[in-house]
N, C-alpha and C positions, 0 to 999 in steps of 0.2 A: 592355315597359319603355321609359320616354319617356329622350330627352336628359340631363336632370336628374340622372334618377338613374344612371342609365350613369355620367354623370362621376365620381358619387359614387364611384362602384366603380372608379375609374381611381384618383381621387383619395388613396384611403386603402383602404391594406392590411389586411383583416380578419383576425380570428385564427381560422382554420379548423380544427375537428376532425373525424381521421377514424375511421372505426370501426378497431380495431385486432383483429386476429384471435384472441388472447385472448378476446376477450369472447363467440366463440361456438366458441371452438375445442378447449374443456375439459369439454362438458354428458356429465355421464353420471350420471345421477344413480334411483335405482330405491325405491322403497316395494315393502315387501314384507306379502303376509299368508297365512297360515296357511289359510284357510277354518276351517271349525269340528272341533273336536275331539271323538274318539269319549268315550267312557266314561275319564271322567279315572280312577275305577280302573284302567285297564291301562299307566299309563304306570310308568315306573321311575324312581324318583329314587337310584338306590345308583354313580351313575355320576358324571363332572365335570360333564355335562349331564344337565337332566329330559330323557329320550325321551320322544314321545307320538306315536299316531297321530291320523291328521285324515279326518273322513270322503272326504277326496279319495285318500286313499290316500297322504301325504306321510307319510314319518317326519322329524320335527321334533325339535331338540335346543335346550333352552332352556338359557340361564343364571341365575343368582341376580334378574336384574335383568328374568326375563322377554323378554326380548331374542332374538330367533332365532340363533344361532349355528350351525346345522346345519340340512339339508332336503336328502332326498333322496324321490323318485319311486320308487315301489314299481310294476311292472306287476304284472298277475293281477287276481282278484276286486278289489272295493273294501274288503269288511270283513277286520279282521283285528284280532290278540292278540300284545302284547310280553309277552316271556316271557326271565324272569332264568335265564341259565344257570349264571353262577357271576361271581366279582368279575373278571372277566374278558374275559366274552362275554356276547351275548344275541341272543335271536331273536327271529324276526318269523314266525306263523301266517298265512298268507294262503289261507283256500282248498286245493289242494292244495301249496303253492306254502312252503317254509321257508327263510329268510334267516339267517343267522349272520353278526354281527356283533363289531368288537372293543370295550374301552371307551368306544374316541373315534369309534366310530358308520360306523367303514371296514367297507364289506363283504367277507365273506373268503369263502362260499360260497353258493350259491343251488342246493337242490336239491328235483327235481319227483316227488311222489307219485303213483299213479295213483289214489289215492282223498283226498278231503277230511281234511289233519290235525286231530287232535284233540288232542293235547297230547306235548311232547317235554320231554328229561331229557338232561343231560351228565352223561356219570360219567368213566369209562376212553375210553368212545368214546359215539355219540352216537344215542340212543335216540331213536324214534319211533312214535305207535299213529296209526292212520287210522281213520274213519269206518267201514269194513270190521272192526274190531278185526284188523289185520295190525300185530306191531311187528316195526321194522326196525331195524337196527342200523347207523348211518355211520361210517365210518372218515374223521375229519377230513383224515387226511395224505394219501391218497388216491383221496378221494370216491367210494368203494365203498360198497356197502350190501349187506344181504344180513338175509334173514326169520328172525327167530330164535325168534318165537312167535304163534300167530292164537287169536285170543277170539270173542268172536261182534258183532253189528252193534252199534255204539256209539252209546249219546245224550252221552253222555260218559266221561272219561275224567279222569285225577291220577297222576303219578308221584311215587313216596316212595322211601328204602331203609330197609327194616328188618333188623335182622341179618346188616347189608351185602349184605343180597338187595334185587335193584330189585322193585318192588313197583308195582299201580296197581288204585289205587280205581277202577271203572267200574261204572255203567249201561247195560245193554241198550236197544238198542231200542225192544224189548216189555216190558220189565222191568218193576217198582214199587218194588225196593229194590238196593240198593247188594251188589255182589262187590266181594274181595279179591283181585286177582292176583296171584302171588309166581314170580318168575321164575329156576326153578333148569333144570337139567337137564331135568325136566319140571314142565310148570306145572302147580299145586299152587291150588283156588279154596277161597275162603274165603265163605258168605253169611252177611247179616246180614239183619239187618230196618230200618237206615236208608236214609229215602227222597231222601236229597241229601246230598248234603255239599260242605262252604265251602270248607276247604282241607287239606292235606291235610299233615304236617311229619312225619318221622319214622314211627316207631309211631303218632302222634295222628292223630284223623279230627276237624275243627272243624266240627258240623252246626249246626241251630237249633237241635235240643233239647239239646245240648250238645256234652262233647269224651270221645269213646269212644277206647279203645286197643288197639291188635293185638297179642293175647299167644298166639304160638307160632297154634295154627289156632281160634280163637276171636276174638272182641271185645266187648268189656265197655265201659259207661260208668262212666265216672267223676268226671264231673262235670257237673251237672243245670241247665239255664236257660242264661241268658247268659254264653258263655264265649270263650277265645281262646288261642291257639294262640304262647306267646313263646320266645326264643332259651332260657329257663330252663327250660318246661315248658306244661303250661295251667292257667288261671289266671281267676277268674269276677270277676264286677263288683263280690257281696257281697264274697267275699275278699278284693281290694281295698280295699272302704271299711273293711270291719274291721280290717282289719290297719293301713291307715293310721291307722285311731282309736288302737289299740292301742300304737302305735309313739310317741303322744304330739302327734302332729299332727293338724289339722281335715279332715274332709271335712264338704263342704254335701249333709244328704242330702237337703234340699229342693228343692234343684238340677235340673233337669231334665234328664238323661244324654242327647245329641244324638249324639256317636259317638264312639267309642273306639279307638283306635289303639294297635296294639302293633307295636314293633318294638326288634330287639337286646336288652336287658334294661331296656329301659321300655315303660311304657304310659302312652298322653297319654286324657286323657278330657277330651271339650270337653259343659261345661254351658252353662245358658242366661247362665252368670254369668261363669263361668272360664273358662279352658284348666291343666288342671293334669298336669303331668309328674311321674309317679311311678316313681323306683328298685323294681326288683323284689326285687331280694337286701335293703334295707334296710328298702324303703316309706317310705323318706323324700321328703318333698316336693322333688324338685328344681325345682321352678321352679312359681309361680302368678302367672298373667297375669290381664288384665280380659278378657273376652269382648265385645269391641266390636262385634259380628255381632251381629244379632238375630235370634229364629227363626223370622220369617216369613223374612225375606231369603234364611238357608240353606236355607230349605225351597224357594226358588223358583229356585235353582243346583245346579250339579251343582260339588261338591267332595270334596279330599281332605287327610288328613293327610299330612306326613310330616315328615322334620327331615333337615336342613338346613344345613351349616355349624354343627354343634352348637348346633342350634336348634330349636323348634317350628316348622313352617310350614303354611299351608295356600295349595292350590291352586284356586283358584275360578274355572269359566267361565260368565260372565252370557252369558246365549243372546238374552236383551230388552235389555242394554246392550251386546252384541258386546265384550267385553271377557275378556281374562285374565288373572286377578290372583294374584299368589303374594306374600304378607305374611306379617309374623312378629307381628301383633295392631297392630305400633305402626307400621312404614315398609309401608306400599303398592307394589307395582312393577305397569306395567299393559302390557301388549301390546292394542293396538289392534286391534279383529277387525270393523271396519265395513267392509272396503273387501272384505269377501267375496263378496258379493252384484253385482255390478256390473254393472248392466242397459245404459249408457249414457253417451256423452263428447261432448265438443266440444271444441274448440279458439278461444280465440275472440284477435283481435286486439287492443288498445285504443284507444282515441283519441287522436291524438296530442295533448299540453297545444300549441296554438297560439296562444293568448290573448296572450302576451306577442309573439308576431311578427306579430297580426294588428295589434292596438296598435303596434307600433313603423311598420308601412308605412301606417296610417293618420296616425300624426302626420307622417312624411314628405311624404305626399301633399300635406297640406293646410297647410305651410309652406314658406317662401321658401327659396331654394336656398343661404344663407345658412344661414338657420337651420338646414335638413336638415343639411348639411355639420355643422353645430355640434355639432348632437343626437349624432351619428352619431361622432364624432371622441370626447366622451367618455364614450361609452358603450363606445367600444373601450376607453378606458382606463380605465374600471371597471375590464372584465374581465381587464384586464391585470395590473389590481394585485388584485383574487381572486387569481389564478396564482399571482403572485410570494409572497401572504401565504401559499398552501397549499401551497408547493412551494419547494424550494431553487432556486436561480436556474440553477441546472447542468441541470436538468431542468425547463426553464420549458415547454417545447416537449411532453414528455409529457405528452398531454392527460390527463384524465378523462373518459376516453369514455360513461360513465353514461350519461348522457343522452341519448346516442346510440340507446338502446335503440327508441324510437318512431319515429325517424326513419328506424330503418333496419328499421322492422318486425320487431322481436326481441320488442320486450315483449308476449307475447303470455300466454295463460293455461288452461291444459290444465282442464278442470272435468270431474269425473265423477259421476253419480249414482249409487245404491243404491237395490236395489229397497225398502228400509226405508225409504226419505226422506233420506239422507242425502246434501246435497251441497257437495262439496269442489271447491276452485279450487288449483293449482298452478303457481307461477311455472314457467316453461319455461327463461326465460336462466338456471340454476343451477347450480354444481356438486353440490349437496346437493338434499337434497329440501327443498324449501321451501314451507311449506302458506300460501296470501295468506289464505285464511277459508272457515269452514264455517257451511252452515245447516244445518237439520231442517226438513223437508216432511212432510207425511202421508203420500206416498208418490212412488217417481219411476216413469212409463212410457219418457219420452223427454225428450233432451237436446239441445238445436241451438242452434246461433248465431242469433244475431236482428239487429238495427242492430250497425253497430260498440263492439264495448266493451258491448253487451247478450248476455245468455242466453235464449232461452226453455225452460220446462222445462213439460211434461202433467205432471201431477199427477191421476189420474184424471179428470174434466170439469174439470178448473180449469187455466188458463194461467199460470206465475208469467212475468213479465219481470222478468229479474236484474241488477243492474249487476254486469259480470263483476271490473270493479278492490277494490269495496269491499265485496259479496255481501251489497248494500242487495236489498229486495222494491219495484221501482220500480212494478208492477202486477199484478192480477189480474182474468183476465175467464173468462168461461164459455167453454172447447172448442168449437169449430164446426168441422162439414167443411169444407175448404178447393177451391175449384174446380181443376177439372184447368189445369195449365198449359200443358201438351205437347199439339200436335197432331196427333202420332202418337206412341205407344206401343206396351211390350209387357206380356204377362204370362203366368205360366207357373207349371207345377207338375210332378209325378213322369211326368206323361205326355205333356202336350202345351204346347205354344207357340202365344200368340193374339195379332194384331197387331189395334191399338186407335186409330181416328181418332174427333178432338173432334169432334162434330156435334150442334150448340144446347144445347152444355155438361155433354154428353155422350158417355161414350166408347161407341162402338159397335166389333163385331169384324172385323174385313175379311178375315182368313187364319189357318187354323191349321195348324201342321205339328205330326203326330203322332206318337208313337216307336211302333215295332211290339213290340209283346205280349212279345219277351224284355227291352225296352230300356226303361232305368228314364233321367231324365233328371237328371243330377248337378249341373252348373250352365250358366247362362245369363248373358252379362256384352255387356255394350254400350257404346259409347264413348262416354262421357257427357261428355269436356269439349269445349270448342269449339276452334276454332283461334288464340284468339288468343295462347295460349302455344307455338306451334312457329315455331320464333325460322327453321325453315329448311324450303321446300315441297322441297327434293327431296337428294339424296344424290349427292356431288361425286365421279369417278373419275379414275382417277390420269392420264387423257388431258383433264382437267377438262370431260367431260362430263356429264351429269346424268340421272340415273333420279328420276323423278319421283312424289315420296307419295301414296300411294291418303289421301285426306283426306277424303274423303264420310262422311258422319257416319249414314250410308244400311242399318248393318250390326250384324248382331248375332252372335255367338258361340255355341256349345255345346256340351257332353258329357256321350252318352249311354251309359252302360253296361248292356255282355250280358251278364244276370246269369247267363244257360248257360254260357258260354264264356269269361266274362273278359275279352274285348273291350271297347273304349272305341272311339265313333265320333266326329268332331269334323266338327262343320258351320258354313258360313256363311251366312248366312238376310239373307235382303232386308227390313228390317224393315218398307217399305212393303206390299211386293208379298206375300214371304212367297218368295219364288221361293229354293232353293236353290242357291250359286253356286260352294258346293268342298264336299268332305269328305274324309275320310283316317280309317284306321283303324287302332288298335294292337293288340295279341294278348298275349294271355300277362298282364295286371295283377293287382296284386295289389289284390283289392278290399276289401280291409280298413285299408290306407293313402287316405292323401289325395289327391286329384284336384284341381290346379288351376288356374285360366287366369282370363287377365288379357288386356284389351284396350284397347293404350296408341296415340295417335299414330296409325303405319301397321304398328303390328305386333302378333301375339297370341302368348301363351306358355303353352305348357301343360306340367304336371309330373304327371308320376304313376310309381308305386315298380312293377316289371314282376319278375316271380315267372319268369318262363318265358323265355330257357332258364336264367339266372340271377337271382337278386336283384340288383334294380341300378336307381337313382334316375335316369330319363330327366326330359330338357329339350327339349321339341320347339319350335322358333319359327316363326312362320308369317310374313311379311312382304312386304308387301302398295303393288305401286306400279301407277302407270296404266299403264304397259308396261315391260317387260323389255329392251325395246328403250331403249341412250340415247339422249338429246332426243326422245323420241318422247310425246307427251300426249294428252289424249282430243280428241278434236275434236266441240265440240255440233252437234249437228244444225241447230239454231235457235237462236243466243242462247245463254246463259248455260248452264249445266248445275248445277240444285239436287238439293240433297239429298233433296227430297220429289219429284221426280220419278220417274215408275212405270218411265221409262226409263232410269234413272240407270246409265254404264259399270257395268262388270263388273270387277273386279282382276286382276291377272296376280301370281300367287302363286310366292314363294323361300321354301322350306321345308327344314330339316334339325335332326338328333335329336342328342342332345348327353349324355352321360352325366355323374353329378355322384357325388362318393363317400360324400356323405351323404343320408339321408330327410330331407324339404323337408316342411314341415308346410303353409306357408301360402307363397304369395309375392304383392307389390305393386311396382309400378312408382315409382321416383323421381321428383319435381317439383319443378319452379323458377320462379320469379316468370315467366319469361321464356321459359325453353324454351333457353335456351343452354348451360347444364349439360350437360355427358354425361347420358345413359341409365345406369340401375342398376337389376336387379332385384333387389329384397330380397326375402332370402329367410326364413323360421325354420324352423331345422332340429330335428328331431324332440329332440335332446338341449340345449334350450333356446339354442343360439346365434345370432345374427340373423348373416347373411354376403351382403354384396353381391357381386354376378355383372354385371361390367360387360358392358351392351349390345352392345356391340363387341366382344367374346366369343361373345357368341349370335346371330355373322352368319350369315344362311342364303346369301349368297353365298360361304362361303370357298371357295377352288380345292380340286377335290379328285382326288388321285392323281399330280399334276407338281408342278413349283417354280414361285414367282410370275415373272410375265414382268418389264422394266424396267418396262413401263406401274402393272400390277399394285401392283409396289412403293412406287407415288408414293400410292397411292389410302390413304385414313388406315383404321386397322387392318386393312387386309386382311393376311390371313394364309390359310398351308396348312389343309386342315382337319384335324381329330385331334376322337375321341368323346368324348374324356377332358377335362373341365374340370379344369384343376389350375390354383389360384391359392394364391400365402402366405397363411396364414390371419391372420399382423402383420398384413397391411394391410388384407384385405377381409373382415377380424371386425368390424363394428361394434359389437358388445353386450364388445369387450375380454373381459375374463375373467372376464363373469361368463353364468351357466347359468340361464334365467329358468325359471321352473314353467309348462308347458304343460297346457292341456286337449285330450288327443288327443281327441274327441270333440266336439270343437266349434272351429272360427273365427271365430266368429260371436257377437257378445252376443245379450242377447235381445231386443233392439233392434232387432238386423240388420244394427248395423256392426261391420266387419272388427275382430278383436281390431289390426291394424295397422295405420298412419296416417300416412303421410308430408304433412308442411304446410310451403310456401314459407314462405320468411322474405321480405322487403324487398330482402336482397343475390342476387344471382340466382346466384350461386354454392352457396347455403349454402340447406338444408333441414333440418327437425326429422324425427324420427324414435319414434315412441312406440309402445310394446305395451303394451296394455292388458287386464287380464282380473282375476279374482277370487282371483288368487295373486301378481302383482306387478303394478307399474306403472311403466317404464323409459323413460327418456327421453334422444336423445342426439341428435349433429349428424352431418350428411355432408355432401361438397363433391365429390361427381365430378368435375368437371372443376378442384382444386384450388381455391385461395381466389382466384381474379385480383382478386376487388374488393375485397379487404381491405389492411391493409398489416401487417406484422408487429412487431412489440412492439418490436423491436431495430432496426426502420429510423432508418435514419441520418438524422435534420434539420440535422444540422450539415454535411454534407459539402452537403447539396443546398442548404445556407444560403451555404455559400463557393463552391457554384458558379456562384450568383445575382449575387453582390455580386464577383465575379472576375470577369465578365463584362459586369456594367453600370463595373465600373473601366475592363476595355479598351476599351468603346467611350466613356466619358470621354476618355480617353489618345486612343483613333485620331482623337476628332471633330475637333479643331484640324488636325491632316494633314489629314485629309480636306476639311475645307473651304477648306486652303490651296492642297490640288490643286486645287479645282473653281475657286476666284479667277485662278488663274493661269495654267489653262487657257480661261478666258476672255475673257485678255486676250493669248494668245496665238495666240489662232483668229483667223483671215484671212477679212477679210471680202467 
């Protein structure tokens, strides 16, 4: 900056805004989806919410508007059957696995079969038949069971009561046709000669060839062809339309009958034309609608009837439009089901708009000091009288910080693909969710940032580049392999580890470390960022002497499990050499929990859930400096000491195990523009909560077994050690109160990146925070080391205004003394 404009800046006081902490200090904001749902037959609609399962295994509670209003996480098999137990309760089939539930979807009991259930019944107490033909009987108030009758091996099964005896329709095995079970004293069978049956109400058996009845130890039909089973009786399609003719009302029998629903004492019949609701005690038309559906459309959905707020409704899930629709013929409501799929994200930045400030320092440049000064003086007082027009004068000084968003690296935009084509872009500064724009692709593989404020997105061989603000198609070219960048690499699979140098643009192998024959290898993580973000090379002690960061970027991580023994081994590998330079071993895991590590700065953190001698969620940290000794550093040999060097130091490793009192699903380390942030490991914990675990928690220096000495004390978190992490879960819940839907089964898209993602903002204090997968998408902020660079919403301008203008008064007021001392002082000085 010349002369000129320095004065300028002396000259006249600009109106400054600053980012104020509001504006990142509120983000929490989540989309939620469902994934796909099973057989919309099995959901229940006789409750305040429609229940439904989802092939992920969620029970889902919907309301009138489609809306999710309930989601719970079912463990066990995936497939499974909601089943109405009375206006009260209902269950959940899973496998061996059966759930009892209240109206509003709270669960009251979970109890485990030793063979696959095939269908349960509430009466007095609570019936069950298994795959075995064993029924059992549960006593709800005391979750007792006990065998009250065995059949033989079931393809299926149906509970009824008839002549207040419980009763159950089943197929054998080996069977061809349908028994009668009746359950007294002793069980008493009944056969027939039908080969299925639909369902089963009372004395009625509802089959295809019709609706037969169980009279004392025989069964008879009684009504032939298309029939159904209603709160009156059963009741066929003909009888129906004749008796509505009869009653004096039309039925269209040219109509094409598409399905028929009966329930309570109506039955709805949806033709190609209508939907018509018909009283069964009168056969009066209660209700004729238009049939706005067409029959290809419903032939190409999976739907159902039911009613609704004393209404017709149907239930429709498009599987080719991802969509669920529940309408009453004329109002639509849709739950969105695109975001299930989700292969891929990015996070991309924008461009800042600088066109107005590039222009303003150019017309500066290139005019008289005069003129700048003019320019400049009122363009201040444009903006002054914006202020004053948008704002009471009391509050001239609270800015609107909007704008701020670019400058301080907020406006940024979360984009995610579907493996269907579809991609979505999501404001990040939000409190809501807030969609900027979506396309349609053919299809998506992968998702990345490209130039600033660009997307690039694979689309099978095609490249789209996206402007990430407006979700324009800026281009398209043909997929090419891309050359290697890296001059040394790695790469790895279930057994071994191979270190890869560029040679004429090609990776060749130079070293492979291999697991031995019980040892599977879990994962491999390496320090991928550079150093320009570690704002500090070494760690300050309370005698302010320094232990110094193992920073060599020289190393790589892993863990390998015995799959004999449950053992986990953890290695550090020379990713030049290959050379081995630690390892440590754990005993007892539970290998069916997650395993995780991460390798941040100068430290690695591994988690995994340890079965032996108890269950119990370990945190092991490894922490890694040029020596243990302080002020002590490596000393090169010759010159400099690189990372690609074959002789690169060796670490001197601080390591200790830490206990945590929940299952840790996935964890990621914290990031800040800068590196001056505290450390946070985030964590997501197996019951959907994200909970940071500050750094300084997980020292592997803590003193262990005395009190801290005075030195000790000054050194910043040192503390006693203890196994036990216990922190408030107020403060170090990031995800606040809500419980996100996890896939235990995966951390990973299919992409390959982390369902987790921590992204710098602009302010070095303040980082986003996002999980992303195929059941939500959450988004929110964190500040370890507080907001220092923000200012808060309530700071005072007025007091810092009068302590401005109090100060330039007193030195008004002193300058005349003062300059009367300095005159008179020298004319009193002797010369």
């Amino acid at each position: 900056m010349n002369g000129k404009h320095l004065l300028l800046q002396v000259l006249l006081v600009q109106l400054v805004a600053a980012v104020l902490d509001t504006q990142v200090g509120y983000i929490d904001w989540l989309v939620t989806s469902t994934g796909s749902f099973l057989d919309l037959s099995s959901c229940l609609f006789n409750y305040e919410q429609i229940y439904c399962l989802t092939e992920a295994n969620d029970l889902i509670g919907l309301d009138s508007d489609a809306q999710i209003t309930y989601r719970l996480h079912l463990d066990g098999p995936d497939q499974g059957k909601l089943t109405k137990l009375n206006n009260k309760k209902f269950g959940s089939v899973r496998g061996n696995y059966l759930d009892i539930f209240n109206e509003k979807g709270h669960l009251l009991h979970t109890e485990k079969f030793p063979s696959p259930i095939v269908d349960v019944y509430l009466d007095n107490s609570l019936l069950a038949v298994d795959l075995e033909g064993v029924v059992r009987e549960i006593d709800l108030s005391t979750h007792s069971s006990k065998e009250v009758a065995t059949l033989q091996s079931l393809a299926c099964a149906m509970f009824s009561k008839v002549d207040d005896k419980v009763t159950i329709a089943f197929k054998g095995s080996n069977s061809d046709f349908v028994k009668i079970a009746i359950l007294e004293d002793k069980v008493s069978t009944i056969s027939t000669n039908i080969s299925s049956v639909v369902h089963i109400k009372n004395n009625l058996l509802e089959t295809d060839e019709g609706i037969y009845s169980i009279e004392g130890s025989t069964v008879k039909k009684i009504l032939d062809g298309t029939a159904y089973l209603t709160d009156i009786g059963a009741i066929s399609v003909d009888t129906v339309k004749n008796s509505v003719r009869s009653s004096g009302n039309s039925f269209e029998p040219q109509s094409k009958i598409l399905k028929v629903h009966a329930e309570d004492e109506f039955i709805v019949v949806l033709t190609v034309d209508e939907v018509l609701e018909i009283d069964l005690e009168t056969f009066d038309l209660s209700s004729v609608k238009e049939n706005s559906l067409t029959e290809e459309y419903l032939n190409s959905v999976d739907y159902e009837i039911f009613f609704k707020n004393q209404e017709v409704q149907l239930i429709i899930q498009d599987r080719s439009a991802r969509e669920l629709i529940i309408t009453n013929g004329v109002i639509q409501k849709v739950l969105d089901l695109s975001l299930n799929d989700v292969v891929d994200y990015s996070i991309v930045t924008l461009q800042p708009q600088l066109k107005a400030i590039e222009d303003e320092i150019i017309e500066e440049e290139n005019s008289t000091f005069f003129k700048a000064y003019t320019s400049r003086l009122f363009n201040t007082l444009a903006a002054l009288k914006e202020n004053i027009k948008k704002r009471e004068f009391t509050s001239l000084f609270q800015y609107d910080t909007s704008g701020q968003d670019q400058s301080f690296g907020l406006d940024k935009r979360l984009v995610i693909g579907c493996s269907h084509g579809k991609l979505s872009a999501y404001h990040l500064l939000t409190k809501t969710p807030q969609l900027s724009w979506e396309i349609q692709l053919p299809l998506i593989d992968e998702v990345s940032s490209f130039n600033e404020g660009e997307v690039s997105v694979l689309s099978g061989t095609t490249v789209f580049t996206i402007d990430a603000e407006t979700g324009d198609i800026l281009s398209e070219t043909v997929a090419t392999a891309e050359d290697p960048q890296k001059e040394f690499d790695i790469k790895s699979d279930d057994r071994t580890i191979s270190g890869l140098k560029l040679i004429n643009n090609e990776y060749s192998s130079t070293w492979t470390f291999k697991a031995s024959p019980e040892e599977k290898i879990l994962k491999v993580v390496r320090r991928e960022d550079d150093n320009s973000n570690v704002a500090s090379a070494g760690h300050i002690l309370g005698n302010n002497s320094v232990l110094f960061k193992y920073l060599f970027q020289n190393l790589i991580s892993a863990v390998l499990l015995n799959e004999h023994t449950n053992d986990i081994r953890f290695v550090i590998l020379n990713a030049i050499t290959g050379q081995q330079v630690y390892s440590d071993v754990h005993s007892g895991i539970d290998s069916n929990t997650n395993v995780n590590l991460i390798y941040d700065e100068n430290f690695i953190v591994v988690s995994y859930f340890g079965s032996d001698p108890i269950p119990e969620q370990h945190i092991v940290v490894y922490d890694l400096y040029e020596s243990l000794t302080p002020n002590k550093r490596v000393e090169p040999k010759d010159g400099l000491v690189s990372n690609f060097d074959t002789d690169t130091p060796i670490p001197q490793i601080s390591s200790q195990s830490f206990l945590f009192p929940s299952r840790i699903n996935f964890i990621a380390a914290s990031r800040s523009k800068f590196g001056i942030a505290s450390k946070w490991i985030i964590s997501v914990l197996e019951n959907g909560q994200i909970f940071a675990i500050p750094k300084v928690v997980l020292n592997s220096r803590r003193v262990v077994g005395r009190d801290l000495t005075s030195t000790e004390k000054q050194e910043y978190g040192m503390s006693v050690y203890s196994p036990f992490i216990s922190l408030p879960e107020n403060i170090f819940t990031i995800s606040n109160i809500r419980n996100l839907v996890l896939d235990n089964n995966s951390n990973t898209l299919p992409s390959g990146k982390p369902i987790l993602t921590v992204e710098p903002t602009g302010l070095a204090s303040t980082s986003f925070v996002c999980l992303i997968n195929s059941f939500n998408v959450y988004c929110t902020q964190i500040s370890p080391s507080k907001k220092f660079d923000m200012l808060r919403e309530n700071f005072d301008q007025y007091k810092l205004l009068l302590s401005i203008f109090g100060l330039l008064a007193i030195v008004l007021l002193v300058r005349p003394y003062v300059y009367s001392r300095n005159v008179q002082k020298l004319w009193t000085t002797k010369i």
